[in-house]
C-alpha positions in Angstrom: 0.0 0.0 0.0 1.3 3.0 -1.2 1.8 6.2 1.7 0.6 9.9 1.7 4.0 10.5 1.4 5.1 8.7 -1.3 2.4 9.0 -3.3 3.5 12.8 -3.3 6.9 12.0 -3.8 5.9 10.3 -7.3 3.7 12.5 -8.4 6.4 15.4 -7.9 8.9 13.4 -9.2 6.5 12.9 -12.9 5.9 9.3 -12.3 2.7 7.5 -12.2 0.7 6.5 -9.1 -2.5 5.0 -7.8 -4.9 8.5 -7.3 -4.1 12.0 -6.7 -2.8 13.4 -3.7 -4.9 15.8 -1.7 -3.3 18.2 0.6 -3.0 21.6 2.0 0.2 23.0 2.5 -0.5 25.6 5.1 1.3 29.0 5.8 -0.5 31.5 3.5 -2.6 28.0 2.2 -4.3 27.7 5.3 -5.8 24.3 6.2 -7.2 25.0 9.9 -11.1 25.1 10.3 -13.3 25.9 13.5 -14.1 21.8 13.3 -10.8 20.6 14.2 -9.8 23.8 16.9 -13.0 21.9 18.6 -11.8 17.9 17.6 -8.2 18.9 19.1 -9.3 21.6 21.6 -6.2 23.6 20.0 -7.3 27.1 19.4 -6.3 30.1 17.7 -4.7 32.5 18.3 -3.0 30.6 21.0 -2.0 28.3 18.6 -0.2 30.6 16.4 2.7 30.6 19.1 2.6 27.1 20.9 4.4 24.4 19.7 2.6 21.3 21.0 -0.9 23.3 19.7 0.6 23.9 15.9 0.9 20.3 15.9 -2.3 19.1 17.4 -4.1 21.1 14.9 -2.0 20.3 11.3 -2.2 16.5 12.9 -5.7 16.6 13.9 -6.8 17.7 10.0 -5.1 14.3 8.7 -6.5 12.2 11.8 -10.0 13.2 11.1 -10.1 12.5 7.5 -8.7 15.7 6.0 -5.9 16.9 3.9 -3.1 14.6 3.3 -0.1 16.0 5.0 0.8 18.1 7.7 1.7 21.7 7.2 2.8 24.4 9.6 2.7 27.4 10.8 -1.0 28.9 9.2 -0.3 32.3 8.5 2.6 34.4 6.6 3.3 36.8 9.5 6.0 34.8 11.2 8.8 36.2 8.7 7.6 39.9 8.7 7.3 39.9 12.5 10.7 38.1 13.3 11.9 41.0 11.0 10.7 44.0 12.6 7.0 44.3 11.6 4.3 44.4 14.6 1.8 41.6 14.1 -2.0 41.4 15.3 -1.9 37.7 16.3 -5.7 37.4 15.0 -9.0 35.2 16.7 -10.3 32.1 16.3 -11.5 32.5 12.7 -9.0 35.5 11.8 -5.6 34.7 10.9 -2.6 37.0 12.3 -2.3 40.3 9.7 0.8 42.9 9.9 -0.7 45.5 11.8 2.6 48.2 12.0 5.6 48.3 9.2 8.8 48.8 10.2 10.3 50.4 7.3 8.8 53.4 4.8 11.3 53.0 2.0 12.9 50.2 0.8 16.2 52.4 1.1 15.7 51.5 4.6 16.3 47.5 4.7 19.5 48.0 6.5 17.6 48.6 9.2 15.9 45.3 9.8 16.5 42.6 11.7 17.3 39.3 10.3 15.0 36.1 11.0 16.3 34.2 14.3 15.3 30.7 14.2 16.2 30.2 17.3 13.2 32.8 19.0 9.8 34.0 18.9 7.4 32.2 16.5 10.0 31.1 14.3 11.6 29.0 16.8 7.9 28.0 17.2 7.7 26.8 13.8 10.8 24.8 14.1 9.9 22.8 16.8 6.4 21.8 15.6 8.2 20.3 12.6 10.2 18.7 14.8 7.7 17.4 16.8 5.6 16.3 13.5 8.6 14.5 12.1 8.1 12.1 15.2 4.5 11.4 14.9 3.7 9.8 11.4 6.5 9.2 9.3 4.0 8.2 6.2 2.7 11.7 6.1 4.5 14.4 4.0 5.3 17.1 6.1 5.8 20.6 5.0 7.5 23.4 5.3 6.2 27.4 4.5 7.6 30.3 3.3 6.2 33.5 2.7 7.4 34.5 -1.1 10.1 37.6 -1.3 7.8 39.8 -2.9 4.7 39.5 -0.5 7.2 39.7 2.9 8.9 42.9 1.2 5.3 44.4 0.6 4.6 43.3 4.5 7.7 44.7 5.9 6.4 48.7 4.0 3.2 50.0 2.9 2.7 47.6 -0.1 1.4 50.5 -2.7 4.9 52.6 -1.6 6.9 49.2 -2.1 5.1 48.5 -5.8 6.0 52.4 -6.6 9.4 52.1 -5.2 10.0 49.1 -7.7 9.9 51.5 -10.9 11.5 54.6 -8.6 14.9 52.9 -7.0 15.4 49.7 -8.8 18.1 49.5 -6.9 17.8 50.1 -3.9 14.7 47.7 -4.2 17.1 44.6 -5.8 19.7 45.2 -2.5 16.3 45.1 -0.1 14.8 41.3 -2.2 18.4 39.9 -1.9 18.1 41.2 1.7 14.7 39.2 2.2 15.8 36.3 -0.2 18.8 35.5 2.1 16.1 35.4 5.3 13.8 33.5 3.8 16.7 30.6 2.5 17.3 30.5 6.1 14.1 30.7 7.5 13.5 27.8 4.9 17.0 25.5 5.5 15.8 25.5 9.5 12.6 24.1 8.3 13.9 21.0 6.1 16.6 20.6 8.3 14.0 20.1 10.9 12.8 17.6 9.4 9.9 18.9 6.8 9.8 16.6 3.7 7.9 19.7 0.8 8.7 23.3 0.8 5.8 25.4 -0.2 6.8 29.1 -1.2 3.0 31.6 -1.4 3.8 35.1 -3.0 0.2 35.9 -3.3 1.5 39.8 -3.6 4.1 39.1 -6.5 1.2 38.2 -9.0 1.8 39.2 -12.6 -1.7 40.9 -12.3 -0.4 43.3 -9.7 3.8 43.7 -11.3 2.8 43.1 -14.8 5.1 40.7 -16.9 8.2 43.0 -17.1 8.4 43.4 -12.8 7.5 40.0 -12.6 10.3 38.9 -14.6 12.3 40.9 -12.8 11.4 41.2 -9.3 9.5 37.8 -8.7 11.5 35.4 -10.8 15.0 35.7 -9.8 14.6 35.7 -6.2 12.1 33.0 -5.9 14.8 31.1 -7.7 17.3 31.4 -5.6 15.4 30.3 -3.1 14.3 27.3 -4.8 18.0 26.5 -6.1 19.5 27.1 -2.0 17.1 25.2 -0.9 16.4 21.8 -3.0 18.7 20.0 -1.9 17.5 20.2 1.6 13.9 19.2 0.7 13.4 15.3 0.5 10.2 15.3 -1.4 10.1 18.8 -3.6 9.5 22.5 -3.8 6.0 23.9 -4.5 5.2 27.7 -5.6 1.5 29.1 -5.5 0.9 32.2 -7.2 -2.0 34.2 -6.7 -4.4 35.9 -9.4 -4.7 35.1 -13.0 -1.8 33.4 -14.6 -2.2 34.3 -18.3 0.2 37.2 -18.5 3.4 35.1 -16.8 2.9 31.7 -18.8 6.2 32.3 -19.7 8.2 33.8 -16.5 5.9 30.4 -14.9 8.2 28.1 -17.4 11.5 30.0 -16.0 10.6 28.8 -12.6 12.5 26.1 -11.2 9.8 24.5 -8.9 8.8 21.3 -8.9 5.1 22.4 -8.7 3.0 25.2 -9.6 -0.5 26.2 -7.5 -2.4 28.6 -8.6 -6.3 30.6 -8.0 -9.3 29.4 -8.8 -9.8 32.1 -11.1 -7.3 30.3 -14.0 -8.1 28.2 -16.4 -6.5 24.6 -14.7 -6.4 23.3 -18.5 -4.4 26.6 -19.8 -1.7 25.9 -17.0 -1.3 22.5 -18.2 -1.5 23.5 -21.7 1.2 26.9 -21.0 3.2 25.2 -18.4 3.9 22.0 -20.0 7.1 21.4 -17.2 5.6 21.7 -13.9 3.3 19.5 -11.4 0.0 21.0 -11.6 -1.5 22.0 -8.3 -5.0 22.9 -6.9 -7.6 24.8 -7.7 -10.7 24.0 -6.0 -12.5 27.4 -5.4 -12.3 28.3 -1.3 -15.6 29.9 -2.0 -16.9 27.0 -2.9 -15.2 24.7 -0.2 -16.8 27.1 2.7 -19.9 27.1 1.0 -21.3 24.5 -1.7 -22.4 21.2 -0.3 -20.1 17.8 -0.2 -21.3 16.6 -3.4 -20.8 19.5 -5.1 -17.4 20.0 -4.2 -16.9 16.0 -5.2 -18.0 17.4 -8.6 -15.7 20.3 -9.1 -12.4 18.1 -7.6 -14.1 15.8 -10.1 -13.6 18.6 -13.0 -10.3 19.5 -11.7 -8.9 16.8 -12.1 -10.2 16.1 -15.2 -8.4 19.4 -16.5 -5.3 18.1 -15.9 -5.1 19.2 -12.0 -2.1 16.0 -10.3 -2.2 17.5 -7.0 -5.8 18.5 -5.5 -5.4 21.1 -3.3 -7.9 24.6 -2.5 -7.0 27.5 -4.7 -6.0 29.5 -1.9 -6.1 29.5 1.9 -9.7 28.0 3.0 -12.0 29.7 5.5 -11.7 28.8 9.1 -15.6 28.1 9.1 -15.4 25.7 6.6 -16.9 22.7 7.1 -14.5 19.6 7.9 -16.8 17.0 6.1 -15.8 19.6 3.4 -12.8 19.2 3.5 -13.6 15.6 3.5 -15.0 15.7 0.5 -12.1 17.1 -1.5 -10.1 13.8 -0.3 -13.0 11.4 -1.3 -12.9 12.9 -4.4 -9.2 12.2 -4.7 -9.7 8.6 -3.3 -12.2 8.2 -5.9 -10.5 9.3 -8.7 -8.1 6.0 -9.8 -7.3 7.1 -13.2 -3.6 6.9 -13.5 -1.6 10.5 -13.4 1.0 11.1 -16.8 3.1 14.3 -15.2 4.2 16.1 -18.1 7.8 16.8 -17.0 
């Protein structure tokens, strides 16, 4: 019997398996609902910077029938707040949100502090994973990173960072390699840890919102590097999600050197896998629907997900904390269900 774990390993690696995996990585794709917080009586916000309550919750998804992995932590604030920013740690169905910057310019970066992995939430992070690498060894565990363009525009007032982009290019290259270098080490003390996937979300560094030229140049480049530092630390793979619609960046999308690609509900799943002919193709069940349609319903669009060419099922974005669990549920049926054998075009 093949494992949730290596049943992503194959299908990340191009080769054929049994079904589709299902998962959820966490961080900005987050897979914690109001069900589970009861299930595990681990509750936000607490849980945001508590070890032992990180993994209850990530476990207590895959013990109950949901996604299939863990995934920690469940926001993208760690990064910005280990970095200067002040951070609003959220409620029970609120995730934490950047609530103070501590820079105005990017001329400023010097200024920051870099990411300790050993303190605050960070260190929090860490030892989940560490603690998750103990409990299920069949489960693929992974590992979050905020993407360098969406912690820059959390560490300044995003519109001032976009306009800052075109106005001091370089100043604005010296600041990414400045968050690039953090987030490779926020990312190394991850796998290191003991996570199996990296997941990188730059919901910010859409080419809806930079266009194709400042995607190419600002997005690109750095999410490689990341990607290129950090693969050999990840045992399984290295996803990116991108945000928004895909259509203008087909091209930059091909450039990237992840092993997956995860994108919105709001693109065409069968123009990625037409456009981006060498990448996994990841998600894009609508978190709209997820919180709201009924189980069957959402067994019908995984259904036509899939059938567009979708290998990995996954929610389009980060899901609701009041969705349902037996909707979440559903998603995996669907997978379960769906024994048509996966050709990965890679």
């Amino acid at each position: 019997m093949i494992t949730p774990k290596e049943r992503l390993f194959k299908v990340l690696k191009g080769k054929e398996v049994d079904r589709p995996p299902c998962i959820c990585p966490g961080g900005m794709m987050n897979m914690i609902v109001e069900d589970v917080m009861e299930i595990t009586e681990s509750k936000w916000p607490e849980a945001h910077s508590d070890a032992q309550l990180m993994v209850d919750l990530t476990a207590g998804i895959y013990e109950n029938g949901g996604f299939e992995n863990f995934g920690v932590p469940f926001c993208m604030t760690v990064e910005a707040e280990s970095m200067g920013a002040s951070v609003f740690m959220g409620t029970k169905v609120n995730e934490p949100r950047v609530t103070e910057y501590p820079m105005k310019s990017v001329s400023e970066w010097k200024n920051l502090k870099n990411i300790d992995v050993n303190e605050g939430r960070a260190k929090v992070v860490i030892d989940a994973i560490k603690i998750l690498k103990e409990r299920n060894s069949d489960v693929p565990l992974v590992a979050n990173l905020t993407g360098p363009v969406s912690l820059a525009s959390s560490l300044m007032e995003p519109m001032d960072y976009y306009k800052e982009l075109r106005k001091k290019p370089k100043e604005t290259h010296e600041f990414m390699d400045f968050v690039t270098e953090n987030l490779i080490a926020f990312g190394k003390a991850q796998l290191e840890a003991g996570a199996d996937v990296l997941t990188i979300s730059d919901p910010s560094g859409t080419g809806e919102i930079l266009g194709p030229k400042m995607f190419r140049e600002f997005a690109v480049p750095y999410l490689n590097k990341i990607i290129n530092s950090l693969k050999e630390y990840s045992e399984i793979g290295i996803i990116i999600h991108i945000c928004g619609r895909l259509k203008s960046i087909y091209k930059e999308l091909n450039e990237l050197e992840s092993d997956a690609i995860s994108f919105d509900s709001i693109t065409s799943a069968s123009q990625v896998v037409e456009n981006v002919p060498n990448k996994v193709i990841m998600g894009n069940v609508s978190t709209l629907a997820l919180e709201n349609n009924t189980a069957q319903s959402l067994k019908n669009i995984s259904k036509t997900c899939l059938d567009n060419g979708i290998n990995i099922l996954s929610p389009a974005c980060g899901i609701g904390p009041r969705t349902s669990l037996e909707n979440i549920q559903s998603l995996v049926e669907a997978a379960k269900e769906y024994t048509q054998s996966i050709d990965v075009g890679k």
